[in-house]
C-alpha positions in Angstrom: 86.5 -123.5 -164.5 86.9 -123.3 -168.5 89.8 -125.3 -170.2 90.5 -125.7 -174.0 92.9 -128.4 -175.7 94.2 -127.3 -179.1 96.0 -130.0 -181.1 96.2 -130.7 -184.3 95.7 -134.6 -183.7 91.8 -134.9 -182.9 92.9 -138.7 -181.2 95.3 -136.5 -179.2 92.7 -134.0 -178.4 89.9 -136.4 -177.7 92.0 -138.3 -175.0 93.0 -135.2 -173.3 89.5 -133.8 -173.2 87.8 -137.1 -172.2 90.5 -137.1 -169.1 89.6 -133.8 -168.2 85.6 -134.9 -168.5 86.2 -137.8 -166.1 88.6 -136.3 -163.9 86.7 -133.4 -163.2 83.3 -133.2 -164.0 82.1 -130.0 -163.1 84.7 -127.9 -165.2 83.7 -126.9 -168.5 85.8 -128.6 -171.3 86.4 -127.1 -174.6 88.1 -129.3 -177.8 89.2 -126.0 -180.1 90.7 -127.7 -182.7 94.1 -125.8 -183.8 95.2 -122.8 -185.9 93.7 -119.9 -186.3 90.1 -121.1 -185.6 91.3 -122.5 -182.3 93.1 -119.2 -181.2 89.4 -117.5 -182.1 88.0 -120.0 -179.7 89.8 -119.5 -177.1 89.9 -115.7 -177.5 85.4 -116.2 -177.1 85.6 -119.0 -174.3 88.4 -117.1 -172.6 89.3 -120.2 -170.2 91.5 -120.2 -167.3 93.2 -122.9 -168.4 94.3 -124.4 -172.2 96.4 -127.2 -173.4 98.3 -126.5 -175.9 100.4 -128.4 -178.8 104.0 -127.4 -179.1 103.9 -128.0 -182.7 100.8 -127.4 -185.0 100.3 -126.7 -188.9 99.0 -123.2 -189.9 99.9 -121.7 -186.3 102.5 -123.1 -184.4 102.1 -123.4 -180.1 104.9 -120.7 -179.7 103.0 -118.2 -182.0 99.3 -119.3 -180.6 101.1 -119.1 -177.3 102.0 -115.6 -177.4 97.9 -114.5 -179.1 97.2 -116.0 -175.9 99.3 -114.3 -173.6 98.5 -110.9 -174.9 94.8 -111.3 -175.4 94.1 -113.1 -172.1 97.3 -112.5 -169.6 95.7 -114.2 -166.8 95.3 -117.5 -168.7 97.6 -120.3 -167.9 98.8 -122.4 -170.7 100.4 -126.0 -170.5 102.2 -127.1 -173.5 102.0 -130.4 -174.6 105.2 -132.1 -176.9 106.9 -134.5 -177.4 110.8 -136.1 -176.4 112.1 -134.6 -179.7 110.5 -131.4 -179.1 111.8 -130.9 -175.0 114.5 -127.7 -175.6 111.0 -126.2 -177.6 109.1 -126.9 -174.7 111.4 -125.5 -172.5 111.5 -122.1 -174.7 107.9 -121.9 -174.5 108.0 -121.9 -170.9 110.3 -118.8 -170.6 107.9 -116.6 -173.3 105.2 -117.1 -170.5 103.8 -121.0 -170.5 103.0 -122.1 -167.0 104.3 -125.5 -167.4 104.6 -128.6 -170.3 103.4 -131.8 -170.3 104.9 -134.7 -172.4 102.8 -136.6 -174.6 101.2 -138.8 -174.2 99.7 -137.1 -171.1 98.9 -139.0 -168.2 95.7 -138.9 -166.5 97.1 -138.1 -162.9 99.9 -135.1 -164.7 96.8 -133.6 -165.9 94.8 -133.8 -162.7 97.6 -132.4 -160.9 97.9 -129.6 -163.6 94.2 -128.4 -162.8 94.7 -128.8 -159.4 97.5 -126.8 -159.7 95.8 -124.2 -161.9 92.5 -124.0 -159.5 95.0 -123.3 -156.7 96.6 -120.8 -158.1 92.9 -119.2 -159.4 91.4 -119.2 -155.4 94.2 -117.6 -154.7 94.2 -114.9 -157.2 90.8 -114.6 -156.7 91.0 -114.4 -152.6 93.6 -110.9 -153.3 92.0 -109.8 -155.5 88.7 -109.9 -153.2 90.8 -108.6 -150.4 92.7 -105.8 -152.0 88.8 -104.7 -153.5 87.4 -104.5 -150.0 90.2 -102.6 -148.5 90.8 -102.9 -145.1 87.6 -104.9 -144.3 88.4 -108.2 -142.6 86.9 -111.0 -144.4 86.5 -114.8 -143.1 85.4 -117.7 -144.4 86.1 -117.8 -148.3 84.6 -120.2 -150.4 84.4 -120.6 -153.9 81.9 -122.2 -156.5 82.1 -120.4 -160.1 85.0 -118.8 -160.0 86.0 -118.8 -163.6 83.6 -116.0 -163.6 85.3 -113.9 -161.6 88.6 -113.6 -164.1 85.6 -112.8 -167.1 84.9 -109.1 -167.3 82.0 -109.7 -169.8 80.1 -111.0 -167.0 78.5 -108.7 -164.7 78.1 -109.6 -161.2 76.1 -108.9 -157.7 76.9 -108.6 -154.3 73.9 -110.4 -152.2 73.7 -110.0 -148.2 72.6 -112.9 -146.3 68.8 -112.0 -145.6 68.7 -111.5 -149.5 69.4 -115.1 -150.3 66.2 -116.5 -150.4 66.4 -119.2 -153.4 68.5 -122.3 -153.9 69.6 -121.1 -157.6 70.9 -118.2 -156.1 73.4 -120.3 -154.7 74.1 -122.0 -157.7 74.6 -118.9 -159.4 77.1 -117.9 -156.9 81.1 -117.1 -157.6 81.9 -117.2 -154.0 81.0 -116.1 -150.7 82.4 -115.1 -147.3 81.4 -113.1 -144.3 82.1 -109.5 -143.1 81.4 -108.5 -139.7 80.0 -111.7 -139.3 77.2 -111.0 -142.0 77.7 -114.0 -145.0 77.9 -112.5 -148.3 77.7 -113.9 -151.6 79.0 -112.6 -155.4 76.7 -113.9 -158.0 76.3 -113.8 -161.4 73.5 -110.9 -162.4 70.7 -111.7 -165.0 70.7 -109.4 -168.2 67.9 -107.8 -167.1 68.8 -106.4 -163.7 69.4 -102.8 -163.5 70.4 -102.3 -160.1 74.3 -102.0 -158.8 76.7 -104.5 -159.9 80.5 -104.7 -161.2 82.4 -106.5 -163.4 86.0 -106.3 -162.1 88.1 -105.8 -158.7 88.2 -102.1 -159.3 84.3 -101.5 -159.8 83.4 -103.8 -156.7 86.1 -101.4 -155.2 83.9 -98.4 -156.1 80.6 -100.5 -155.3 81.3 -101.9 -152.1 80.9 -99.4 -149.7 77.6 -98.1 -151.2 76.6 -101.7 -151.1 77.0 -102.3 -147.3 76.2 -99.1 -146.2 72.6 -99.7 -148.0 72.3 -103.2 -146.6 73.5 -102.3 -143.2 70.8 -99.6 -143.6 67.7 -101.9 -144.6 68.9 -104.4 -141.9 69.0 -101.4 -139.8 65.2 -100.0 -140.1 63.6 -103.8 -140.5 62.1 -103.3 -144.4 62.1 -105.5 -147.2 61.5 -102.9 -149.7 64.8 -100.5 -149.9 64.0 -97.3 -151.8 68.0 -96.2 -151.9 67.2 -92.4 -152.8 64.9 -92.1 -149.4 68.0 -92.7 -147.3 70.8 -89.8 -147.2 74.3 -90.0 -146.0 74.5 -86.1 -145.0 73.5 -85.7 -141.7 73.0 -81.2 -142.0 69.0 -81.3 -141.9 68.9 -83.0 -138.4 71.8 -80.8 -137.3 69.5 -78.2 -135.8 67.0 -79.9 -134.6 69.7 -82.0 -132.2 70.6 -78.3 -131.3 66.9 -77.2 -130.2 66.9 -80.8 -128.1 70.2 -80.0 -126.2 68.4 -76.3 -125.7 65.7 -77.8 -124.4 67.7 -80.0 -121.8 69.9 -77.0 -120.8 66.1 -74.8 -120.5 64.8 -77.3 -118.2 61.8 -77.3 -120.1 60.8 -80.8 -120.3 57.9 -80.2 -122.7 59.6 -78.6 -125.1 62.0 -81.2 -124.8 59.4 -84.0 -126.0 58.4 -82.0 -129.0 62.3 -81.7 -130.2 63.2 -84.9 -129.5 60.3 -86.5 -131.4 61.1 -83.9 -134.5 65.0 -85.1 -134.4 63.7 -88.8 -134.4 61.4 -88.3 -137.1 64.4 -86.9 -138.6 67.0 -89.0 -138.6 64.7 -92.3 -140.2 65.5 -90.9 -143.2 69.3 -91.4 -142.8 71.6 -94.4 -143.6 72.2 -96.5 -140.6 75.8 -95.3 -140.1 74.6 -91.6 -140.0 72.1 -92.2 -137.5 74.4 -94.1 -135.3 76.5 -91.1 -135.5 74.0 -88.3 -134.6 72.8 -90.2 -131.9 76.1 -90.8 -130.2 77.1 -86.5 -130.8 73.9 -86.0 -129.2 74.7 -88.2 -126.1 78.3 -87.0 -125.9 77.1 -83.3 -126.0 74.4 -84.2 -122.9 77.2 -85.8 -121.0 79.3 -83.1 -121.0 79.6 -80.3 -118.7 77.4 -78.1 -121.0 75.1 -76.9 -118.5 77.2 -75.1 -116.2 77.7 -72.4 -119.0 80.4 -73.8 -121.6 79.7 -73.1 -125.1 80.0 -76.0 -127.7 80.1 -75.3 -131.5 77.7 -78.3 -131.9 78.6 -78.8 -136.0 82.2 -79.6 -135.2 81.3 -81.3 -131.8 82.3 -85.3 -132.6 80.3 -88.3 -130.7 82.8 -89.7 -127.9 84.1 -92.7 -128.8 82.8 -94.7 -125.7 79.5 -93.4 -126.8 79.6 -94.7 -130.2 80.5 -98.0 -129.1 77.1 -97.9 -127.0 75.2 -96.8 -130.0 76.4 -99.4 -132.1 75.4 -102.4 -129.2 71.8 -101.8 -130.8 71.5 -103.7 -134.1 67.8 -102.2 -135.2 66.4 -98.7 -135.2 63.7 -99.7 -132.7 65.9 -100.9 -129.9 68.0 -98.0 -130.6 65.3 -95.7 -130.2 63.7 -96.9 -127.0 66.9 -96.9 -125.5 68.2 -93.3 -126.7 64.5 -92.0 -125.4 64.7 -93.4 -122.0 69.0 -92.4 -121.8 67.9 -88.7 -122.5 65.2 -88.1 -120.0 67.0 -90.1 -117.1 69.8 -87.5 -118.3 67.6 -84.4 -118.0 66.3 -85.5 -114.8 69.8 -86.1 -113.4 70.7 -82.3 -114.9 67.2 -80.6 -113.0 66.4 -82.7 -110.2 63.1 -82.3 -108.7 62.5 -79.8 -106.1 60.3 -81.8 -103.4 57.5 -79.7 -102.1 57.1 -79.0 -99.0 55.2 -82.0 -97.1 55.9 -83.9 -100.5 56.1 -87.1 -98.3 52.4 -86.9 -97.2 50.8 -86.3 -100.3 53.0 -88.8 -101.9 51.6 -91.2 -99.9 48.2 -90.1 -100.3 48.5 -90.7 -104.0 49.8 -94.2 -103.6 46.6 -95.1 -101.4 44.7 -93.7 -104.0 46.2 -96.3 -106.8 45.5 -99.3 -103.8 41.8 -98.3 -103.7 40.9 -97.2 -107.8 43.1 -99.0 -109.9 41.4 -99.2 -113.1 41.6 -97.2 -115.9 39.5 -94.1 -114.4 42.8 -92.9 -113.0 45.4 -91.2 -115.0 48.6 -88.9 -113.9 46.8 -85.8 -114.2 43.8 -86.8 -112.5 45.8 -88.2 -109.3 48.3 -85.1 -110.0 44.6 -83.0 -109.2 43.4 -84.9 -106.2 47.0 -84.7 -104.3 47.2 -80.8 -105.7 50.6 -81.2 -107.6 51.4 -80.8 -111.2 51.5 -84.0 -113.1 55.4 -83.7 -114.1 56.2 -83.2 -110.2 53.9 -86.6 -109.9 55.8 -88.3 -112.4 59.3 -87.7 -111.4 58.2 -88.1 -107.5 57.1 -91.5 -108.8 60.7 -92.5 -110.5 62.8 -91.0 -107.7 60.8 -93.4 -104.9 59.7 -96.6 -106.3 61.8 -96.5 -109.6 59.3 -97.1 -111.7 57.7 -94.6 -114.3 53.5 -93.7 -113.0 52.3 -96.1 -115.8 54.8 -98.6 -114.7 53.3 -98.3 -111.6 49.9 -98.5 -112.1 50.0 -101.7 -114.5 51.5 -103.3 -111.5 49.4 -102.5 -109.4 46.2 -103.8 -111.3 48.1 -107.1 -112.1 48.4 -107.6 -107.9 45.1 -106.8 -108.1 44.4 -109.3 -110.8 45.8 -112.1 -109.0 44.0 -111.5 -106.1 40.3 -111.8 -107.8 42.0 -114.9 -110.0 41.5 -117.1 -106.5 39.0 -115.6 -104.9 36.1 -116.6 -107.3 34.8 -117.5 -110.8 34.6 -114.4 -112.4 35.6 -115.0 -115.7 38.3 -113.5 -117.2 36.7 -111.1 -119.4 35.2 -109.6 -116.4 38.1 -108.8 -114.5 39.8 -107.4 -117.4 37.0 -105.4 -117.8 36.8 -104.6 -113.8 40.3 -103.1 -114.4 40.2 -100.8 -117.0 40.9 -103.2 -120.0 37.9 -103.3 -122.5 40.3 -106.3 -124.4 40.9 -109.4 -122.4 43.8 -110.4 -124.6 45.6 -107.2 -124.0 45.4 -107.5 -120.4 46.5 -111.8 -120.3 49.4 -110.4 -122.4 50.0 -107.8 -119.7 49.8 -110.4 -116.9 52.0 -113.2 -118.4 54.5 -110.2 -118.8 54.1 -109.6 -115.3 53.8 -112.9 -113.2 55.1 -115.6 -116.7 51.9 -117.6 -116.8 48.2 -116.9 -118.4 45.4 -115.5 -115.6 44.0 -119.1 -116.2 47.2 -120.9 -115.7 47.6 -118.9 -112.6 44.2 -119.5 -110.8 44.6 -123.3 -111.4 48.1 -123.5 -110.3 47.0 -121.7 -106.8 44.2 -123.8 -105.7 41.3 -122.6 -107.4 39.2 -125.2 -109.4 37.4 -123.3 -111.9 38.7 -122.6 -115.3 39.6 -119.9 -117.7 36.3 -118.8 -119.0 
């Protein structure tokens, strides 16, 4: 906070300024002197709040009073007189003062003066934040440098809370809140930074949603480096490609499905956050719907359901978001073209699963198995989610961890060489693949069941 005293008594001045100064510390003081080099000071400083003598030689308060007013509106001025001076005082307050003090002030009137003043300031400063961000709901407003705010000279940054990385940040910082329960901070910007800043209400207005929206973005795809022309807002290029996946799932034609799918992915990392979010739920609204039994859907005015974009949206990052979407979609094309079970499916079924009890290692794959049993490997695979519920690889991995922990007590063998016995040249992979499994290392699991020889 900035606050000048203009007098044309230097004692007067002094007194006043060294109250100020002990009172409160952190603002910044300012003894301007009086007359026309004092409203020139003031006019550079542009404090929020000045003291000012009623009566003064050269330029009187009510004259300096009304240079003030017009130049710097938002300034509050306190005039200082004395008894013989009161009606003055009084007149001064009706052309725009925001209060008087007699002379010779007292310590605990100026303090409440400031007080008053800094009030007044959070509050301007809180609607004026508010009424910038529109109808986003912000919580927990603090302040530190808010005399900066009321200075349009100075131009200032909105930082995110993964960007805050340095203590002077902080102490650069006007104020801060948080937004969707993300903190946020307005700082001061150096002179040298080129990238998006404001210097009023109505610029942040303008800057704000760019702002989040690149944030939310960068959050979004898990980078540190945000290149903000790589990321687009219109959503037309990947408006096709959703059509050839929902052409795909109407076709039955699962590998064709795989192939768009992966192209509209690809596609839509090059999208801001909100977009994607977006395009995903359309395309899951579109495969809920009753599309396959011959209704026709003008898919570029098709909107997402909103129950569906509510789902999207429970997935913070691009990768969770991704896996999920790519798992939704196939369990939805199998629910649309259920398998048809060949005839005596149950008998080579179960020849295939006592083909994974006797080989599993790595020699064994969907398609070889598919070729022993005489099926085609996509009838294998959905066979294997319809009865056990688990995908083939699922399967499988199990399968060699029960192994696993069978040869874990029934010998030394070192570890190495029953990874290896299954299929898996790394040994590392496959503990990693075990404690996901059963929660423990192979090691930790042979010598909590008896066996007293170690990992190796």
């Amino acid at each position: 906070m900035k606050i000048c005293v203009a007098d044309d008594e230097k004692e007067v001045r002094q007194s006043i300024v060294m109250k100020l100064t002990e009172s409160h510390p952190y603002a910044n003081v300012f003894d301007v002197g009086y007359g026309y080099e004092a409203l020139e000071q003031i006019k550079l400083i542009r404090p929020e709040l000045v003291f000012l003598d009623i009566r003064m030689p050269e330029l009187d308060g009510l004259e300096m009073l009304a240079n003030v007013m017009n130049a710097l509106p938002k300034t509050k001025v306190i005039m200082l007189t004395g008894y013989n001076h009161f009606e003055y005082a009084k007149k001064a307050v009706h052309f725009g003062a925001s209060d008087y003090l007699l002379k010779p002030a007292d310590v605990d009137e100026i303090k409440q003066v400031v007080q008053l003043t800094y009030d007044r300031l959070t509050e301007q400063l809180g609607m004026e934040l508010n009424g910038a961000l529109g109808t986003t709901m912000i919580e927990g407003l603090f302040y530190r440098n808010i005399t900066y705010w009321f200075d349009d000279r100075v131009r200032k940054l909105i930082l995110f809370e993964d960007e805050v990385v340095h203590a002077e940040t902080h102490a650069k910082a006007i104020c801060g809140f948080e937004c969707q329960g993300q903190k946020v901070l307005i700082v001061t910007a150096e002179p040298s930074y080129s990238g998006g800043s404001f210097r009023d209400s109505g610029e942040l207005t303008r800057l704000w949603p760019a702002e989040w929206k690149t944030w939310e973005t960068k959050r979004f795809f898990d980078i540190d480096v945000f290149h903000r022309g790589r990321f687009r807002s219109n959503a037309d290029s990947a408006v096709g490609l959703r059509l050839d996946v929902v052409r795909a799932v109407k076709a039955a034609d699962r590998e064709k499905l795989n192939e768009d799918l992966s192209l509209w992915i690809q596609e839509l990392q090059s999208l801001q956050a909100n977009v994607v979010r977006e395009e995903c739920a359309k395309l899951i609204s579109l495969l809920d719907s009753d599309f396959t039994e011959g209704q026709t859907f003008n898919i570029l005015e098709y909107g997402p359901k909103e129950v569906w974009l509510r789902e999207v949206e429970r997935y913070p990052t691009w990768q969770e978001l991704r896996t999920w979407l790519q798992e939704w979609v196939m369990k939805r094309f199998d629910q649309l073209h259920p398998v048809t079970v060949p005839r005596g499916s149950a008998d080579w079924f179960e020849k295939a699963l006592s083909l994974l009890e006797l080989r599993a290692d790595m020699d064994i794959t969907l398609e070889s198995l598919a070729a022993e049993v005489g099926v085609h490997p996509v009838t294998l695979s959905r066979m294997f989610k319809q009865q056990t519920g688990l995908s083939f690889v699922r399967y499988l991995t199990r399968k060699r961890m029960e192994k696993a922990k069978r040869i874990l007590i029934s010998g030394d063998q070192p570890i190495a060489k029953i990874a290896e016995s299954l299929g898996y040249q790394d040994h590392r992979y496959f503990t990693s693949l075990f404690k996901n499994e059963w929660g423990m290392t192979p090691g930790d699991y042979r010598k909590q069941h008896g066996s007293s020889f170690g990992e190796k």
